[in-house]
C-alpha positions in Angstrom: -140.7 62.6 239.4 -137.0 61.1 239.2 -135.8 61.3 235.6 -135.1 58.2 233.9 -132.0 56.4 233.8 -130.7 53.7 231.2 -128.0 52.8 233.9 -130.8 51.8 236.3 -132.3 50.1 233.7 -130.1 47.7 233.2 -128.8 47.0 237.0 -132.5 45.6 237.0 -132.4 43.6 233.8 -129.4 42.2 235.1 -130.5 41.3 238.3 -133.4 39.9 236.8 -131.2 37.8 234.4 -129.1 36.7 236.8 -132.2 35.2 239.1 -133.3 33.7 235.8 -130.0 31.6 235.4 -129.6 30.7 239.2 -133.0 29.1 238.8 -132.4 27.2 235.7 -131.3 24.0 236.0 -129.9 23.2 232.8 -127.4 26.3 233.2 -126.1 25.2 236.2 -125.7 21.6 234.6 -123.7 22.8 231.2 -121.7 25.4 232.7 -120.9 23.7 236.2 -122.1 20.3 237.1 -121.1 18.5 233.3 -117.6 19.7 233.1 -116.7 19.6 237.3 -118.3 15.4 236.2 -115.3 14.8 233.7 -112.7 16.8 236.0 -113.6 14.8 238.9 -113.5 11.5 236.9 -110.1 12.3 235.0 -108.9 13.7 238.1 -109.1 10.5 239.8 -107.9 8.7 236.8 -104.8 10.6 236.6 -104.3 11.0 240.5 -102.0 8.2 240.7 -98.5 8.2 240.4 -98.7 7.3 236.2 -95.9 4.7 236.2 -96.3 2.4 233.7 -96.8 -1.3 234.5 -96.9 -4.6 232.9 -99.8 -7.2 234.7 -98.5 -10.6 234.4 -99.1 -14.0 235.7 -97.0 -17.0 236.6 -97.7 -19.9 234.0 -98.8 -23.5 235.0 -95.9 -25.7 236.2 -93.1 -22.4 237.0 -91.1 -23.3 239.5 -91.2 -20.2 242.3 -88.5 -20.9 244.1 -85.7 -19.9 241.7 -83.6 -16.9 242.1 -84.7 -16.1 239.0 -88.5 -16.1 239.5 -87.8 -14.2 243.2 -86.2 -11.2 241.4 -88.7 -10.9 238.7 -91.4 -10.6 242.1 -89.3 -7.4 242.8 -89.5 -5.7 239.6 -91.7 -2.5 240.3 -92.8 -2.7 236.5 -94.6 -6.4 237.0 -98.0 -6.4 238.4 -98.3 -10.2 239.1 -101.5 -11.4 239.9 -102.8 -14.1 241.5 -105.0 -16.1 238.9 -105.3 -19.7 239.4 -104.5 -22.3 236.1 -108.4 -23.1 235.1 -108.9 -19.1 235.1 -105.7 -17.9 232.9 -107.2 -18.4 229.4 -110.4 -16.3 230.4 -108.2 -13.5 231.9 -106.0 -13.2 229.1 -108.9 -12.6 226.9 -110.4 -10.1 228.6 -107.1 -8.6 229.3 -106.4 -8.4 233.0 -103.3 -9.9 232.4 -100.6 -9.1 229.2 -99.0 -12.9 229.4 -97.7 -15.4 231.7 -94.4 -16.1 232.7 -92.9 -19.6 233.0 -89.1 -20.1 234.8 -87.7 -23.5 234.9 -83.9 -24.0 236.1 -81.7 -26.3 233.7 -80.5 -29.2 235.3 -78.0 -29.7 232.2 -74.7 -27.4 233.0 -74.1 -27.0 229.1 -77.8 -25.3 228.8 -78.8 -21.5 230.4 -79.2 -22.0 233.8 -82.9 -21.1 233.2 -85.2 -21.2 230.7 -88.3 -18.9 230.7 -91.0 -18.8 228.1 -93.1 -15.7 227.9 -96.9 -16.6 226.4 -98.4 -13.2 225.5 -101.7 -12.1 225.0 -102.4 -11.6 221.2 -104.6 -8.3 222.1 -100.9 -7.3 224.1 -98.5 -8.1 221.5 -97.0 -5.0 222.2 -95.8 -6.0 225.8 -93.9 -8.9 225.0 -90.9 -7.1 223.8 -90.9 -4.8 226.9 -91.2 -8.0 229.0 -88.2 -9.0 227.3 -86.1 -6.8 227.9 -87.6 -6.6 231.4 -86.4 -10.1 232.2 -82.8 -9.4 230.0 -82.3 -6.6 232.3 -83.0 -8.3 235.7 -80.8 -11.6 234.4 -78.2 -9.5 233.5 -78.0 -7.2 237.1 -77.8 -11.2 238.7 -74.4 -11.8 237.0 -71.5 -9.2 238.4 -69.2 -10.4 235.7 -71.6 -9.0 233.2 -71.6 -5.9 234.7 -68.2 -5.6 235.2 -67.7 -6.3 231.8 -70.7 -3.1 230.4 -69.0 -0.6 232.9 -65.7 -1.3 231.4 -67.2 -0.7 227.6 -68.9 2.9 228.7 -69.2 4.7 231.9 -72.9 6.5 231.7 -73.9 9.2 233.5 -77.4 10.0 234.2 -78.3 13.9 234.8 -81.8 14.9 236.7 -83.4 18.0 234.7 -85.3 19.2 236.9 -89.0 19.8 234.9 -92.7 20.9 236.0 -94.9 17.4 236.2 -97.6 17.8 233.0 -100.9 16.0 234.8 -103.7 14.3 232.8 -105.9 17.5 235.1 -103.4 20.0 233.2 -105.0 19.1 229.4 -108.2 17.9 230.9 -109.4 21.0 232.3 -108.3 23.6 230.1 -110.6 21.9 227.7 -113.5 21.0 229.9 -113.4 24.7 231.0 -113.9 26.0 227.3 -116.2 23.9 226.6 -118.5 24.7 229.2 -118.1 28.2 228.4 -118.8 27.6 224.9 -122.4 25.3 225.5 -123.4 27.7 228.3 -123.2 31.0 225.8 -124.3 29.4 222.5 -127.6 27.0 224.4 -127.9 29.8 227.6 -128.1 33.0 225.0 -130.2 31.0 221.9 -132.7 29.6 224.6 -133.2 33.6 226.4 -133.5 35.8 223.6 -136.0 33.4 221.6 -138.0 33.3 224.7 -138.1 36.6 225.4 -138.9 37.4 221.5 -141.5 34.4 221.3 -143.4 36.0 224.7 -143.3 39.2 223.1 -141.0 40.6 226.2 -138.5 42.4 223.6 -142.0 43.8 222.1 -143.2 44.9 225.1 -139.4 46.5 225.9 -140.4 48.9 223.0 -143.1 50.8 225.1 -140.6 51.5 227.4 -137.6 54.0 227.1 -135.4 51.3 227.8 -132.7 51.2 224.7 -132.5 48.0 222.5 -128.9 47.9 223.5 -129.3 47.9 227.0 -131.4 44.8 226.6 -128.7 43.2 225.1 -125.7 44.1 226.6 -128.1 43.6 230.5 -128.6 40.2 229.4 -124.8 39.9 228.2 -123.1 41.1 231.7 -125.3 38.5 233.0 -124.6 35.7 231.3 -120.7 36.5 231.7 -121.0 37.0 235.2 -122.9 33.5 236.0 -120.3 32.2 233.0 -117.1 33.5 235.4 -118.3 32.1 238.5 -118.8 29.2 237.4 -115.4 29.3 235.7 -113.6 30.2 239.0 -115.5 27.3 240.8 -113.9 25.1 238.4 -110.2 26.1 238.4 -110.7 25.9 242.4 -111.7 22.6 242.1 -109.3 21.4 239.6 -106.5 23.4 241.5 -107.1 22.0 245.7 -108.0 19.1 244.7 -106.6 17.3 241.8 -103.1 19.9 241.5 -104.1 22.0 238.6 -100.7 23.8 237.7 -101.4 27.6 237.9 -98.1 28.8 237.6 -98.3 32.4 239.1 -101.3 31.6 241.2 -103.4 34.0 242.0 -102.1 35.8 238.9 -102.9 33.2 236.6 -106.4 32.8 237.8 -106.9 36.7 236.9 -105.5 35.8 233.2 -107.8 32.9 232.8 -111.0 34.8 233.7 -110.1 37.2 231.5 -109.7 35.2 228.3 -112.8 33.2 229.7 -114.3 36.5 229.2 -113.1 37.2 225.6 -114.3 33.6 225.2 -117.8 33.6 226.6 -118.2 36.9 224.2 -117.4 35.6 221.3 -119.7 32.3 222.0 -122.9 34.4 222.8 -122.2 35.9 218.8 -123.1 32.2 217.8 -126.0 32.1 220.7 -127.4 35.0 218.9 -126.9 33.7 215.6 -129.4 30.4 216.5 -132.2 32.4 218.3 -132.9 34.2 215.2 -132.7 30.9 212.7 -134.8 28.8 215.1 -138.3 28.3 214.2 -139.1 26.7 217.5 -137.7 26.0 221.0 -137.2 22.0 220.0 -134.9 23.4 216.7 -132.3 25.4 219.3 -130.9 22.4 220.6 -129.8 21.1 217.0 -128.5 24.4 215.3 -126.6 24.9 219.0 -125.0 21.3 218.5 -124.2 22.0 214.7 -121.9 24.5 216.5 -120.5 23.1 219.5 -120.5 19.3 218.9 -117.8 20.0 216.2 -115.7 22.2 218.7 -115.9 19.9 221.8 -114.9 16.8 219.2 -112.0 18.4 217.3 -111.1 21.7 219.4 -108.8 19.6 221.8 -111.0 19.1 224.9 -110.1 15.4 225.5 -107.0 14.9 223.1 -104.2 16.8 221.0 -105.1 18.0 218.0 -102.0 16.3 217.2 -103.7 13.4 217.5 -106.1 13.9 214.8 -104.6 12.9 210.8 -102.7 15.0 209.3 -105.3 16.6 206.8 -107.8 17.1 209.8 -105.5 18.9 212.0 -105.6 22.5 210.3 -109.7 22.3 210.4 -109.7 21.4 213.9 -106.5 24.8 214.6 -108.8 27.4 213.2 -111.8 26.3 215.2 -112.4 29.6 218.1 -113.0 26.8 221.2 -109.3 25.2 219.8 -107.9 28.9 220.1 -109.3 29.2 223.5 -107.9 26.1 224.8 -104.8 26.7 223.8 -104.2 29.7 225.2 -105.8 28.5 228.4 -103.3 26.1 228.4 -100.3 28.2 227.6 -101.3 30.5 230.4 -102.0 27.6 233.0 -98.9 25.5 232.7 -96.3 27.3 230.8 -97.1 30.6 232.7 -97.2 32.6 229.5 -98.5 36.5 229.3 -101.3 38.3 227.8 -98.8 39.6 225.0 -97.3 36.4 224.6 -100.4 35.1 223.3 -101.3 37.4 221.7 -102.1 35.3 218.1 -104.4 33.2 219.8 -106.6 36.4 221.2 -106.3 38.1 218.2 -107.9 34.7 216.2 -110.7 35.0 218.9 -111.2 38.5 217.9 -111.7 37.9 214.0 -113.6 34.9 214.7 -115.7 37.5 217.0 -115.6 40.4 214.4 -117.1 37.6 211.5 -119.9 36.2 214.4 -121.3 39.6 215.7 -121.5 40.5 211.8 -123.2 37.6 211.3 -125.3 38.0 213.6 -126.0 42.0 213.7 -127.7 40.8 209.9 -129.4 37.8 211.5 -131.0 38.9 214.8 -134.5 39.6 215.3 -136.1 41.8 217.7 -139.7 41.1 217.4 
């Protein structure tokens, strides 16, 4: 008879666990399909080339065949459209264009050659002064005495510093990433183990010589596993097709799975923690929530925490998913080391140290 082996044990609980979360369809949804959604989406977004522009139209009456009106056509920064007169009022409302511009030559030698009256959208007040300038600028490159006269005041100089572009995909994905890790480990583990302790499977477990921890940690690996796969399919994705910056390439792909790792375990402490408080399977879904919703809010998925005021900002630092993004994005762009993070980890692991404690006092095996 072959002796028994807690090794083999749990290659087949593994196995087992792993079928389990191929076949679920809301695991492959949180921890692939919902955060690839918003990559793809802010991918495209911020796939252009990000230059900032000004829509504008020309204003009843504007004679077009100035010199004047011709240059402003050329201006990169002017979108013009092409919105007829009856139409201009409704567009400006629903703000598809900032204002319209009116030029009209002076007949009268003692007036500006031109006049030109910019009407701006009260919801785009914030455009008129950069359409000012816009126009001062272009009048002012159509007069050669003027600018003989600024490069005898000051000679400038302008200097290229040669930087790595920061894409909208850079911030976005970082956060999307930890956030699927975080709602796959807190829903995937809470949903398993109250399962397996509601159909009395960790019961039955007991009449075997499998070890309590092997059912744990089986279930863990497994979990981790479908957690990195689906992590790598991400960064793939975000990398070939939208130009994810991974700085040392293959390299950095390594670091990331590995502090996805460190991530995912800490997240299945607070899985654990709602499977034991849950009453039912229709109370897992709000105690999981309780925990994530905050993170995925506040924990810099979609903006800074800079962003947030001032007296929010060190709430939203200390929470583990804002620790995990950061270093994500440390590690991604600015090519940062293990070591060189090493404050950011070492939060994870307190954070990790308070949840498994937690949870070691919480967790219910039958």
């Amino acid at each position: 008879m072959p002796q028994y082996s807690n090794a083999r044990a749990m290659r087949a609980l593994i196995k087992a666990s792993l079928q389990a979360i191929v076949k679920s369809p809301s695991a492959i949804v949180f921890s692939i399909a919902f955060p690839l959604i918003f990559i793809l989406v802010f991918g495209f977004l911020g796939g252009g080339s990000g230059r900032f522009s000004i829509s504008v139209a020309k204003a009843p009456g504007s004679d077009t065949a100035n010199q004047l009106y011709m240059a402003l056509q050329n201006v990169p920064v002017l979108k013009w459209k092409d919105v007829d007169s009856a139409s201009l009022s409704k567009s400006m409302q629903e703000g598809v264009i900032a204002a319209t511009i009116a030029v009209t030559p002076n007949s009268d030698s003692s007036q500006p050659r031109y006049s030109v009256v910019i009407n701006a959208s009260s919801s785009q007040m914030d455009k008129a002064p950069q359409l000012q300038g816009i126009i001062n600028s272009v009048v002012q490159s159509m007069d050669p005495e003027i600018a003989r006269r600024s490069s005898a005041i000051a000679s400038i100089e302008v200097k290229e510093s040669v930087v790595r572009e920061y894409k909208m995909i850079d911030f976005i994905l970082p956060g999307q990433l930890g956030f699927s890790l975080l709602a796959g480990s807190v829903f995937g583990t809470a949903f398993v183990f109250f399962n397996l302790r509601q159909t009395l499977v960790l019961k039955r477990f007991f009449a075997t010589p499998v070890r309590r921890e092997v059912i744990v940690i089986a279930e863990g690996i497994a979990r981790m596993v479908f957690q990195l796969l689906g992590a790598v399919i991400i960064i793939c994705v975000g990398h070939f097709a939208f130009g994810f910056t991974l700085v040392n390439g293959f390299f950095t792909i390594v670091e990331l799975i590995l502090l996805s790792a460190l991530g995912i375990m800490v997240f299945m402490g607070f899985g654990f923690i709602v499977s034991s408080i849950a009453k039912s399977d229709a109370t897992i879904p709000p105690f999981a929530n309780i925990i994530t919703l905050p993170q995925f809010l506040l924990g810099g998925t979609f903006f800074p925490i800079d962003n947030f005021p001032k007296w929010m900002q060190p709430f939203c630092r200390v929470l583990p998913l804002s620790y995990l993004n950061d270093a994500m994005r440390k590690i991604a762009f600015e090519g940062l080391g293990v070591w060189e993070i090493k404050w950011d980890l070492f939060a994870l692991l307190i954070w990790g140290v308070v949840v498994y404690t937690v949870a070691s006092r919480m967790f219910k095996w039958e």
